[in-house]
N, C-alpha and C positions, 0 to 999 in steps of 0.2 A: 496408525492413527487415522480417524475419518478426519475429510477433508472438507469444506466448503470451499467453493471460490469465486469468486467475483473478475471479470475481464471487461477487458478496453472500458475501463470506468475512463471520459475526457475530463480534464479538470483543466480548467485556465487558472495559470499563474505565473508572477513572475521569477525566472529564476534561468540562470548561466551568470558568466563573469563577465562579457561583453559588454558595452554600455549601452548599446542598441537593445540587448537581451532583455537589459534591466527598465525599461521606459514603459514597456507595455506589457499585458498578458498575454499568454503564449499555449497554446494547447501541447496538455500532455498526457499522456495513457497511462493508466496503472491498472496491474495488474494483482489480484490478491488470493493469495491461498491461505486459509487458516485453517489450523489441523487443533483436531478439539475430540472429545468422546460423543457421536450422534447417537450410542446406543438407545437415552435413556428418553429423546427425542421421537426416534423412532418408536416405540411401545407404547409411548403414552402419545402421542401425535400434539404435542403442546410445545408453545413458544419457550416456555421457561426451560427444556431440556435442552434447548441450541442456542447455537449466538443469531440473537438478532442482527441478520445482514443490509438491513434498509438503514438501520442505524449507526452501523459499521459504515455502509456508504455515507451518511450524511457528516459522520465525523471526520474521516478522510476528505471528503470534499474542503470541509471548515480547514482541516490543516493546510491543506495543498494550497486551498488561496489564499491563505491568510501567512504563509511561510515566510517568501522572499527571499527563499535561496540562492546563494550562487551554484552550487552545487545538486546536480538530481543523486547524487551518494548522500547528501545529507536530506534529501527533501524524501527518498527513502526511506532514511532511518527515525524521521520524524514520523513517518505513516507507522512505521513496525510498530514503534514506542505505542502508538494510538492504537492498533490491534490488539498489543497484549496487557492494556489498560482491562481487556472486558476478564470477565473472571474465569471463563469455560475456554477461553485462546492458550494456547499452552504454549502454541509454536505459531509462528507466520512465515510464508515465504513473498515477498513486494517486489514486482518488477516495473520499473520507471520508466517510461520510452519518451526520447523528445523527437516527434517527425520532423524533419526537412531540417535538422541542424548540419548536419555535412551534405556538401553537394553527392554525389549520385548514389547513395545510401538514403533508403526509404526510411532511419529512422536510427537513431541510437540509444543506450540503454544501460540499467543498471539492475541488480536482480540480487538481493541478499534475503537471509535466512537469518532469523533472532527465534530464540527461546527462552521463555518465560522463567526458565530457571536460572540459566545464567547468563540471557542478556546478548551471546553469540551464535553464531551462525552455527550448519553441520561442521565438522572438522576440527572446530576448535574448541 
């Protein structure tokens, strides 16, 4: 399947289980793959054969701050949900990085697979 993808999208927001975590916004990275059919895209050279990715970012951005996670596994799977909302996403792959949460570890992270058919990652 053709892919698009989007990287180090920064989104501020709050989310860990710490109490310090939860008082302010916090930069975090995401990373997005959506895997769609670009053939039809490609031939006719028009917006309506792809997914619009300016608006993928704009909705991801609306999630991510508006979440409030404790959790970047659930602040994740709230992006994926918003991915395969559009109708041409078939499949997404979301990785969530939070930098500087462990000391001398440039960054930690979380990375799942959803598909629009049944909602799980590859493998299952």
């Amino acid at each position: 399947m053709d892919q698009i993808f989007i990287r180090d999208l920064l989104v501020r927001c709050v989310v860990g289980v710490d109490e310090r975590e939860r008082m302010s916004e916090q930069d975090v990275l995401v990373h997005l793959t959506l895997y769609t059919d670009l053939r039809r895209a490609g031939r006719t050279d028009a917006l309506d054969g792809t997914v619009d990715y300016k608006a993928v970012k704009k909705q991801i951005m609306h999630v991510a701050e508006n979440s409030r996670s404790y959790l970047i596994e659930a602040l994740a799977q709230k992006i994926a949900d918003a991915c395969l909302s559009y109708e041409r996403v078939e499949k997404v792959r979301v990785t969530v990085e939070k930098p500087g949460v462990l000391r001398f570890a440039r960054t930690v992270g979380v990375e799942i697979v959803r598909c629009k058919h049944n909602g799980i990652g590859e493998g299952g």
